[in-house]
C-alpha positions as CSV (number, residue, x, y, z in Angstrom):
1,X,127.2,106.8,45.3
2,X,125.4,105.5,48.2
3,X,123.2,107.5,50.5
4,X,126.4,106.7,53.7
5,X,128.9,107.4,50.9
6,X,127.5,111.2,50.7
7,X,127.0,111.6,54.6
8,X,129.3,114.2,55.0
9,X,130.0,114.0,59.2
10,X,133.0,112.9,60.4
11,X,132.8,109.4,62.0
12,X,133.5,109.1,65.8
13,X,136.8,106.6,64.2
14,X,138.2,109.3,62.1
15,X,141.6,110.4,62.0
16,X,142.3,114.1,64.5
17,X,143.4,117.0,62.6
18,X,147.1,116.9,63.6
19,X,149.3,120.4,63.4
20,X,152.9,120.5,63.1
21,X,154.9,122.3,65.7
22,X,155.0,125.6,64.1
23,X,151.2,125.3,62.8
24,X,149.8,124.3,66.9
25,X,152.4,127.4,68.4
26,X,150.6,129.8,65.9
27,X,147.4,128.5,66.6
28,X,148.0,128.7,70.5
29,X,149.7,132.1,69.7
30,X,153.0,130.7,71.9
31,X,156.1,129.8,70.8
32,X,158.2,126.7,69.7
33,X,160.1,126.3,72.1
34,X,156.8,126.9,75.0
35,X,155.4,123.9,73.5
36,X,158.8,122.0,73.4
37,X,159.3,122.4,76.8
38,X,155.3,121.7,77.8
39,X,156.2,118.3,75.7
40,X,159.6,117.7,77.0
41,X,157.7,118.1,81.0
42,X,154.3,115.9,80.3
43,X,152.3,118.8,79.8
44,X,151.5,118.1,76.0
45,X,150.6,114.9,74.5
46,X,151.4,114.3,70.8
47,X,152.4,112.3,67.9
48,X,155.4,110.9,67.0
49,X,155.4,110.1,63.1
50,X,159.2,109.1,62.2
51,X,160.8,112.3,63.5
52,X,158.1,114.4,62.9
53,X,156.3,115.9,65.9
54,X,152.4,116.2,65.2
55,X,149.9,117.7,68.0
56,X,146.1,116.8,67.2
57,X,143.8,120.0,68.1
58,X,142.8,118.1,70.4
59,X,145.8,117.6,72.7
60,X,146.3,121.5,72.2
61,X,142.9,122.1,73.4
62,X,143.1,120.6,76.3
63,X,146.9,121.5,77.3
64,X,145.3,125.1,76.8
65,X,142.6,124.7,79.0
66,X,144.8,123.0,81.8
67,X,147.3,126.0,82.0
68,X,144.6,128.3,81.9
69,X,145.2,131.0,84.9
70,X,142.6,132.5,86.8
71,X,142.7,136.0,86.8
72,X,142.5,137.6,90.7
73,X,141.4,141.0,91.1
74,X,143.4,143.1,94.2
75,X,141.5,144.7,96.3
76,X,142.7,147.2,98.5
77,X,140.7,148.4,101.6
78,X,141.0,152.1,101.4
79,X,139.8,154.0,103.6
80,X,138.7,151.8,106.4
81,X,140.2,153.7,109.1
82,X,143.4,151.7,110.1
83,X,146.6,152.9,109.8
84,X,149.2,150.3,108.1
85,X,152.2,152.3,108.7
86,X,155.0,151.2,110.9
């Protein structure tokens, strides 16, 4: 075997790791049917192989990280001497 043969890091060609429905909604920790709908609206690139639907971590990385929410903390003045009440 050939010193490349044994290089063991994964070319920048290789294939993605592609997840089935069920295996990319586990993963995410969100349903079926919230990733058939984020397909079915553009949100969620994938793979079509036959009728199989494949999602490469990838795409589920980055469909993640676009619906990310911010989270906003309320802040209520209390106490600053004005009255609020009607």
């Amino acid at each position: 075997m050939s010193s490349s043969m044994a290089n063991t890091s994964r070319p920048s060609n290789a294939l993605p790791q592609l997840l089935t429905r069920r295996e990319a909604a586990k993963l995410a920790r969100v349903s079926t049917l919230t990733l058939d709908r984020a397909r079915k609206a553009g949100l969620l690139r994938f793979h079509r192989v036959g009728s199989r639907v494949l999602i490469s971590t990838e795409q589920l990385a980055e469909f993640l990280r676009r619906t990310e929410r911010a989270t906003f903390h309320i802040v209520q003045n209390v106490g600053d001497g004005e009255d609020d009440q009607r």
